[in-house]
N, C-alpha and C positions, 0 to 999 in steps of 0.2 A: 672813129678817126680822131687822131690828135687835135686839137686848134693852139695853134700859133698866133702870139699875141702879135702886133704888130710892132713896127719901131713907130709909127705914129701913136699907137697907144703908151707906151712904154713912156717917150716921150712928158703927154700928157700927164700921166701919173706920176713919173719921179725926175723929173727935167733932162737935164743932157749927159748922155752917159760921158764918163771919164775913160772908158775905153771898150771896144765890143771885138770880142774872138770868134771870129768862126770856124767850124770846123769842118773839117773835109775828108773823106775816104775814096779809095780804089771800090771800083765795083764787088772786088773778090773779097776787100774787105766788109765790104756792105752784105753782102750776099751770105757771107760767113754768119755775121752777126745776127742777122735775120733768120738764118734756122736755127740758132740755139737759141733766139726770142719765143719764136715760132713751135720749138721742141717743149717753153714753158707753158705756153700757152697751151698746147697740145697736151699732154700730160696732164692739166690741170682740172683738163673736160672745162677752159674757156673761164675757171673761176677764178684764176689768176692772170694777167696781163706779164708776159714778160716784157722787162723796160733795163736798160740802162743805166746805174746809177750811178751819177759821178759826185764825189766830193762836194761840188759843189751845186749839187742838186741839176743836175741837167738829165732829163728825159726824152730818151730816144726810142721811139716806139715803131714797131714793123709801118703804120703808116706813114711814118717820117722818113725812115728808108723808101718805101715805094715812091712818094712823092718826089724824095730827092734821086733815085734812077732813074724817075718821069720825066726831069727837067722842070718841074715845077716847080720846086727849091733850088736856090743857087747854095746854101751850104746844108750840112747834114744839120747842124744844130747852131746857136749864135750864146754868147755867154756875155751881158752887159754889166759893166760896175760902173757904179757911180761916187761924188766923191764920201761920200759919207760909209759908205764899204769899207773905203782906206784909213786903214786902223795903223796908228804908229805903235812901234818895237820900242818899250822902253828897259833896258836892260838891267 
C-alpha cells in the first residue's frame, strides 16, 4: 500500500507550500486507469508495480485509486511547490 506523506509532515520539512493542486478523476476514469496499472502489474508476475508517472514525479498507484473510490482520500493525488521550486525565466 502506498503511504502518503502528510501536509503536517510536509509542512515540518519544507515550510509552507506556495501553492498545492489536487487532483481529481470520474470513477470511469479511475477504474480505466486501474486496469492498465493492474494489466502491469499482472504481466509482470508482481515484479513490477505499475504507477503513473507525471512530469513532475507524482505517483499514482492501484492503492491510491482504491482508497480514493473508498472515500478515504478526498483527492486522487496533491502536487505541493514551494517558493524555492519557483525558478525565474531569464531570456
Amino acid at each position: 500500500m502506498s503511504e502518503r506523506i502528510s501536509l503536517q509532515e510536509i509542512l515540518r520539512e519544507n515550510g509552507v507550500p506556495q501553492i498545492k493542486l489536487d487532483m481529481h478523476a470520474t470513477k470511469e476514469e479511475c477504474l480505466q486507469l486501474r486496469e492498465k496499472l493492474m494489466a502491469i502489474r499482472d504481466l509482470s508476475h508482481g515484479a513490477e508495480q505499475g504507477y503513473l508517472d507525471v512530469s513532475c514525479k507524482v505517483y499514482i498507484d492501484v492503492d491510491d485509486i482504491d482508497r480514493y473510490l473508498s472515500g478515504e482520500l478526498d483527492t486522487l493525488a496533491e502536487v505541493y511547490a514551494f517558493p524555492e521550486d519557483i525558478k525565474a525565466y531569464r531570456g
